[in-house]
FINU-71558 format. One record per residue (C-alpha): x, y, z; residue in one letter; residue number from 0. Coordinates in pm, whole numbers, always signed. Layout:
NODE      X      Y      Z rest  nr
NODE      X      Y      Z    a NUM
...
***
This chain:
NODE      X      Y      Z rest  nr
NODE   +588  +1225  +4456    x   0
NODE   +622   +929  +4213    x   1
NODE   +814   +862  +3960    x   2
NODE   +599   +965  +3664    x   3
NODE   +538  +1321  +3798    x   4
NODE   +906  +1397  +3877    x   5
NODE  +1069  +1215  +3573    x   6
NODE   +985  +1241  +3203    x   7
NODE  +1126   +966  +3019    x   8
NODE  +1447  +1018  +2789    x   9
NODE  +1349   +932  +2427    x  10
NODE  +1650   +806  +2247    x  11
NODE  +1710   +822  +1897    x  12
NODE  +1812   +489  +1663    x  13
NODE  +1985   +602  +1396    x  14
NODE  +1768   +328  +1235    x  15
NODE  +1417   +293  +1032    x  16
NODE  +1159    +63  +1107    x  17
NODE   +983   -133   +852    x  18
NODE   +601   -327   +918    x  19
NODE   +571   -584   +682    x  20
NODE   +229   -682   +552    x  21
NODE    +48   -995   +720    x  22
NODE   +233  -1316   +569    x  23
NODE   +533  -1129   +403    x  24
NODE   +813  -1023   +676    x  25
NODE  +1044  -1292   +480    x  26
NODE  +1048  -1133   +138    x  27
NODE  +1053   -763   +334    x  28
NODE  +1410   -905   +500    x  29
NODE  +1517  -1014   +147    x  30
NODE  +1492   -711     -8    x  31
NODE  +1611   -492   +326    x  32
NODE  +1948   -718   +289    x  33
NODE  +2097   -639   +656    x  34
NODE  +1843   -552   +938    x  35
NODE  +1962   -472  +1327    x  36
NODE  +1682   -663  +1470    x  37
NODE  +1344   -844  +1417    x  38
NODE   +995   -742  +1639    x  39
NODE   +685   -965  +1483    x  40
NODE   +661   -811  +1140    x  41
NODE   +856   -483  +1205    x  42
NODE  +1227   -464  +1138    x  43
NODE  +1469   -213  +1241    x  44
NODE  +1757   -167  +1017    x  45
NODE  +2034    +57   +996    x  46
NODE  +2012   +408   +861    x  47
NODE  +1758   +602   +663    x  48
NODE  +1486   +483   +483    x  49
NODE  +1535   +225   +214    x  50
NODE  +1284   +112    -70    x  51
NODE  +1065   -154    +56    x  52
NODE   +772   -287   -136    x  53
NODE   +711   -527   +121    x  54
NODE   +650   -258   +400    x  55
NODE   +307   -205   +475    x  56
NODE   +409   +102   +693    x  57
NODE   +779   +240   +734    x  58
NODE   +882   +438  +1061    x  59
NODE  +1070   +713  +1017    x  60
NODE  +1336   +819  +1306    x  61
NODE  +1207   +594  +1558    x  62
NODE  +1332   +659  +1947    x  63
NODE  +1349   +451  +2235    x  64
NODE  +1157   +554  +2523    x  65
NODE  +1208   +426  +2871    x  66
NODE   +887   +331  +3086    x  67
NODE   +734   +204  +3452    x  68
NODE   +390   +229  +3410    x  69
NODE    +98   +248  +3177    x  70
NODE    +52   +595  +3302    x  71
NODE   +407   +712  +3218    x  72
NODE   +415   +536  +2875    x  73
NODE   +121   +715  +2775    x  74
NODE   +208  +1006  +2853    x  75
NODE   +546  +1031  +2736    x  76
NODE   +387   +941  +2413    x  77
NODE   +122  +1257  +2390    x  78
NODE   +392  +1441  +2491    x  79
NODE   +531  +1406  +2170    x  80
NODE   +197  +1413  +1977    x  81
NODE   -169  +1362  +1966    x  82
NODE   -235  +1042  +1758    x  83
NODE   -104   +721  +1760    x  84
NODE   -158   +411  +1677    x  85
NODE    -35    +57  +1828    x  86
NODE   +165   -218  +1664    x  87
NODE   +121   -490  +1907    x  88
NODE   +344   -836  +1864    x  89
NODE   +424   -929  +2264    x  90
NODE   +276   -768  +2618    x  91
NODE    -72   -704  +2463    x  92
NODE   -269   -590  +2787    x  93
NODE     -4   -388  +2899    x  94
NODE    +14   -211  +2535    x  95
NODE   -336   -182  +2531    x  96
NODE   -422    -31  +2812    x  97
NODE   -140   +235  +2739    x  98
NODE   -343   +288  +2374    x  99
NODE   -689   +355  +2549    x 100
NODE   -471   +596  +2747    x 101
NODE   -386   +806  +2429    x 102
NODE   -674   +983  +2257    x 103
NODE   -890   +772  +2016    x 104
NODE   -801   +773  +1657    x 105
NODE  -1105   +691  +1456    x 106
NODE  -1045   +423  +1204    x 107
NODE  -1366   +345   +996    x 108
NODE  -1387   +158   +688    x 109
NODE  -1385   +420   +377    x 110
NODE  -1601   +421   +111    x 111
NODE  -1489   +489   -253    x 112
NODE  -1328   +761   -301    x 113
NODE  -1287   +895    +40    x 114
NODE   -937  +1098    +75    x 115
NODE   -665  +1003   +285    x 116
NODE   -624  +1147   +643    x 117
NODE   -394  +1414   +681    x 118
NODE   -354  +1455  +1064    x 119
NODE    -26  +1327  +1160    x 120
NODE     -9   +979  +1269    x 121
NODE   +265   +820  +1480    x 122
NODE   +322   +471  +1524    x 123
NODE   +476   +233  +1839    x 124
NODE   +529    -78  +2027    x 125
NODE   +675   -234  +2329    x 126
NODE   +978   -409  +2303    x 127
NODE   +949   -509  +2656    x 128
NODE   +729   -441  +2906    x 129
NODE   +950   -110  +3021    x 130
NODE  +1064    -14  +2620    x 131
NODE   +870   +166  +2436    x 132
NODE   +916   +194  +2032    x 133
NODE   +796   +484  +1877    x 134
NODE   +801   +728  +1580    x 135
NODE   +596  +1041  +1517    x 136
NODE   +599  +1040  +1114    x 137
NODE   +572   +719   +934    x 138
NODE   +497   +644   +529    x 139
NODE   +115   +579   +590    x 140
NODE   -169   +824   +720    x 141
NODE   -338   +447   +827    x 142
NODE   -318   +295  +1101    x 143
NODE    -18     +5  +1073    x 144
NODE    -72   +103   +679    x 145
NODE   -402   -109   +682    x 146
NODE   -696     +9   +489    x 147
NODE  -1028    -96   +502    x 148
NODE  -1287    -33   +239    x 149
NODE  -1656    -31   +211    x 150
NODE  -1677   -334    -33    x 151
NODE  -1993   -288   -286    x 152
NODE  -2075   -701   -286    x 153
NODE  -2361   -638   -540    x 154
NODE  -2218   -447   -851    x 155
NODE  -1832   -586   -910    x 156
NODE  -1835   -886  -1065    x 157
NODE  -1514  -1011   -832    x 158
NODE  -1337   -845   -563    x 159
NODE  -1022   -780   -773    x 160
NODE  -1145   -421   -783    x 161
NODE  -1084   -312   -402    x 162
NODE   -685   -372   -527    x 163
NODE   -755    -80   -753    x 164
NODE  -1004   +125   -485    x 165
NODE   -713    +78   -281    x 166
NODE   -471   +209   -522    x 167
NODE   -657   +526   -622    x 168
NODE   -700   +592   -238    x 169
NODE   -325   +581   -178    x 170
NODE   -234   +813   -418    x 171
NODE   -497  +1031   -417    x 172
NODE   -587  +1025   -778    x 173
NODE   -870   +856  -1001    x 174
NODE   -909   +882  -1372    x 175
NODE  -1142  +1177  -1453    x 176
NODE  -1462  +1167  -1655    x 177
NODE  -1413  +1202  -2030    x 178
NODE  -1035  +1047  -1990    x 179
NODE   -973   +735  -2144    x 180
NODE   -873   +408  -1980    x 181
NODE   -716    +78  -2085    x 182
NODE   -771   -252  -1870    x 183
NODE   -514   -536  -1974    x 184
NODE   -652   -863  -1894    x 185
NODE   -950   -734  -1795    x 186
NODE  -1185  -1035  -1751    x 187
NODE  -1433  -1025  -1555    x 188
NODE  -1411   -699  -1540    x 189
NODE  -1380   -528  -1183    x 190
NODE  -1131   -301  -1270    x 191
NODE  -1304   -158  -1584    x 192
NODE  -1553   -148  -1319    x 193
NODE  -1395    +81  -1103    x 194
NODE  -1252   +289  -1373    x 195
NODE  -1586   +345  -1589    x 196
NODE  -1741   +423  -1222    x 197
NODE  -1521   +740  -1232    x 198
NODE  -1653   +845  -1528    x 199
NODE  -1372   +777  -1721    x 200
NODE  -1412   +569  -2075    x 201
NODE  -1245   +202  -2081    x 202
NODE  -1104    -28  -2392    x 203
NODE  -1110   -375  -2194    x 204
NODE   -884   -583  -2347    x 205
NODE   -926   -993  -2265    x 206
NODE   -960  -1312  -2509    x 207
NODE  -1210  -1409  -2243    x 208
NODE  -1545  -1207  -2272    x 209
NODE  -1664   -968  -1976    x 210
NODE  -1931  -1007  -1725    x 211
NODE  -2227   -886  -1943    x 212
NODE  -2334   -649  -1727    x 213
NODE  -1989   -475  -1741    x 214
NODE  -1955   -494  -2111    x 215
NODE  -2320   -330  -2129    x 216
NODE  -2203    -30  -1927    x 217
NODE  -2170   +313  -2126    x 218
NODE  -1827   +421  -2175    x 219
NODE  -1732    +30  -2235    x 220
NODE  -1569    -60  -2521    x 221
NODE  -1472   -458  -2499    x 222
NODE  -1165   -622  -2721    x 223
NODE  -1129   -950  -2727    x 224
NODE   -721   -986  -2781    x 225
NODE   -440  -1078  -2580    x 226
NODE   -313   -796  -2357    x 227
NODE    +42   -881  -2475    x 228
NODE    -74   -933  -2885    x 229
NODE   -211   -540  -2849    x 230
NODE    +52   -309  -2969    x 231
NODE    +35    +59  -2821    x 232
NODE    -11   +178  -3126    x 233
NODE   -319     +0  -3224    x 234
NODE   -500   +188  -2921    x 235
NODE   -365   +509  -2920    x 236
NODE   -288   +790  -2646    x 237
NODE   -427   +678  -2320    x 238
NODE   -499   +840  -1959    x 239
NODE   -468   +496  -1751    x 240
NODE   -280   +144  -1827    x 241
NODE   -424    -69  -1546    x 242
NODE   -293   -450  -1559    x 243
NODE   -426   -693  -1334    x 244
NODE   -297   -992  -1594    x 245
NODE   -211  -1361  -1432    x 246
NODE   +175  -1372  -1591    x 247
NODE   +530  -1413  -1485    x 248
NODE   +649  -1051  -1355    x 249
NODE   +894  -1092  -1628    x 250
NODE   +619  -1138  -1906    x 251
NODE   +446   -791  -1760    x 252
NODE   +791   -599  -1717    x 253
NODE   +877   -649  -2131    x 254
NODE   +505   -545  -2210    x 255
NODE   +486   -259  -2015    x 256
NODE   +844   -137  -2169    x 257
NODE   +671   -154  -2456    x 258
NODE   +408   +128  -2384    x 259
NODE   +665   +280  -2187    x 260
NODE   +874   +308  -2522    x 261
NODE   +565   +407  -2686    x 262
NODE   +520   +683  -2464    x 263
NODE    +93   +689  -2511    x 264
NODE    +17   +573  -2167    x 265
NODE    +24   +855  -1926    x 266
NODE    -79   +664  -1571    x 267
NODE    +13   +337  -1507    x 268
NODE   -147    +68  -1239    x 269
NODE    -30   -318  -1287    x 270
NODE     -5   -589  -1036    x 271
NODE   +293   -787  -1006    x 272
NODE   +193  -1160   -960    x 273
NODE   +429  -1391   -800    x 274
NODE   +386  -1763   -891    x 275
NODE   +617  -1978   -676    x 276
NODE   +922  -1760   -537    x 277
NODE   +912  -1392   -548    x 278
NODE  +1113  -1244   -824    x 279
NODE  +1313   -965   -623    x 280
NODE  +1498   -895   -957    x 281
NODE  +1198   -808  -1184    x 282
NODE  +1066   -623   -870    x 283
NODE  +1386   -393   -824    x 284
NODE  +1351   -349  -1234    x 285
NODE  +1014   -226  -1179    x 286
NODE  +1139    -19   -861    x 287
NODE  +1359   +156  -1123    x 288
NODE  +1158   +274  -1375    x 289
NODE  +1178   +645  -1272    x 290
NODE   +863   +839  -1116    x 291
NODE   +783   +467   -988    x 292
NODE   +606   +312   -667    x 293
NODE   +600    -41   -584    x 294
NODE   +410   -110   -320    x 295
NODE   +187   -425   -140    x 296
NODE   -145   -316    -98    x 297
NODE   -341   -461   +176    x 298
NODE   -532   -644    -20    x 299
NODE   -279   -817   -204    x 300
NODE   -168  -1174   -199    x 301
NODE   +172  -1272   -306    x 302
NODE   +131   -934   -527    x 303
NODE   +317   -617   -583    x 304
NODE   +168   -329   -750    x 305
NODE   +343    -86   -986    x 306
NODE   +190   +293  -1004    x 307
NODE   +389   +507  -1206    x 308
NODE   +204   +869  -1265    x 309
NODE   +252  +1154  -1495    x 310
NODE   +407  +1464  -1343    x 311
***
């Protein structure tokens, strides 16, 4: 008998977490980690349990070691942990392949707007080496290697800007209702009033620079033509959604948003955090803190983080 039908591998746990940084961004992912064990392509394994990290596009939780010598064996010592799974591949890529197309398929289409997030459990792994296996069974995202892929509507938005917010809403599994109302800082040209009017929901956009017309002409559009940092909370009134998509030093956003914080009329909150030059950890960790927060790089951001903060 061979070695895969008398043997099942030993999976070994870390005592570490695992941490997939987006495309581009595994420096500022190390930064804010501080001390990591070791370094696999974009995925980091550091020491103990899960820490905040922005920068993570997916974070494995309780990740093993598994022990492999064949394709045959490596699948199935993964399905006999679970069904799905989904590959990280940095190094070895035939040999990791063909051990994926020996796992069940795990369908990963494009969604449309608003599709919910999967809820079948969704491991993730790797090889370290040809005879290593990485793996862990639960990890922060539903999506495969935390990527996801939208249906983009080229015609109607007048610039892409509005997939970050698509994307947002389909992380957390909200969107503003019909009837609530909205406020879009720096909202020119307009693709996240877009989004937000497309749910229904009423929208003060709020820009010195003047809408796409066919935004401003949509019902439920009210335009404003001020500064997003000039407004005062109180000149608006109670609102359902912030969203802030503004061009400004993180700094800049992080005093104006105390501001409606302080005010306490802005129930849901959605702002990008745009990095000009080096990132700016500190007003990143100060955004981190505000409580009920999530800072988190959406797949389609740039040198971006973005803030969500929602009410209970």
């Amino acid at each position: 008998m061979g070695m895969d039908e008398v043997t099942a591998p030993v999976a070994t746990p870390l005592g570490a977490t695992a941490y997939l940084a987006a495309d581009e961004f595994l420096d500022p992912l190390l930064v804010e980690l501080g001390d990591v064990r070791s370094v696999h392509g974009r995925l980091v394994l550091a020491d103990g349990p899960p820490r905040a990290a922005a920068w993570a596009q997916n974070i494995w939780y309780d990740p093993v070691l598994i022990p492999i010598q064949s394709i045959k064996q490596g699948a199935k010592a993964l399905r006999s942990i679970q069904r799905n799974w989904a590959l990280y591949g940095f190094q070895h890529h035939r040999r990791a392949q063909l051990i994926q197309d020996n796992l069940p398929h795990v369908s990963a289409k494009p969604l449309s707007f608003f599709t919910p997030p999967p809820t079948a459990p969704l491991g993730s792994w790797t090889l370290l080496n040809e005879n290593t296996i990485l793996a862990a069974a639960h990890c922060s995202s539903p999506f495969r290697n935390g990527e996801i892929e939208l249906i983009e509507d080229k015609v109607t938005p007048p610039n892409r800007a509005y997939l970050k917010l698509w994307e947002a809403f389909t992380r957390i599994g909200r969107t503003p209702q019909p009837g609530e109302q909205c406020i879009d800082l720096g909202a020119c040209p307009g693709g996240w009033t877009w989004v937000m009017q497309s749910c229904g929901a009423r929208v003060i956009a709020v820009d010195k620079a003047p809408l796409d017309p066919r935004i401003a002409a949509l019902p439920g559009v009210t335009e404003r033509r001020e500064s997003a940092f000039g407004i005062k909370p109180s000149d608006i009134g109670p609102v359902d959604w912030l969203a802030c998509d503004v061009i400004c030093y993180p700094s800049r956003l992080y005093r104006m948003i105390q501001g409606w914080l302080e005010s306490g009329l802005a129930r849901n909150y959605v702002c990008t955090l745009k990095f000009q030059g080096e990132t700016d950890h500190e007003t990143a960790r100060a955004f981190a803190a505000i409580p009920g927060s999530q800072l988190v790089h959406l797949c389609q951001n740039k040198h971006e983080l973005t803030w969500i903060k929602l009410a209970d």
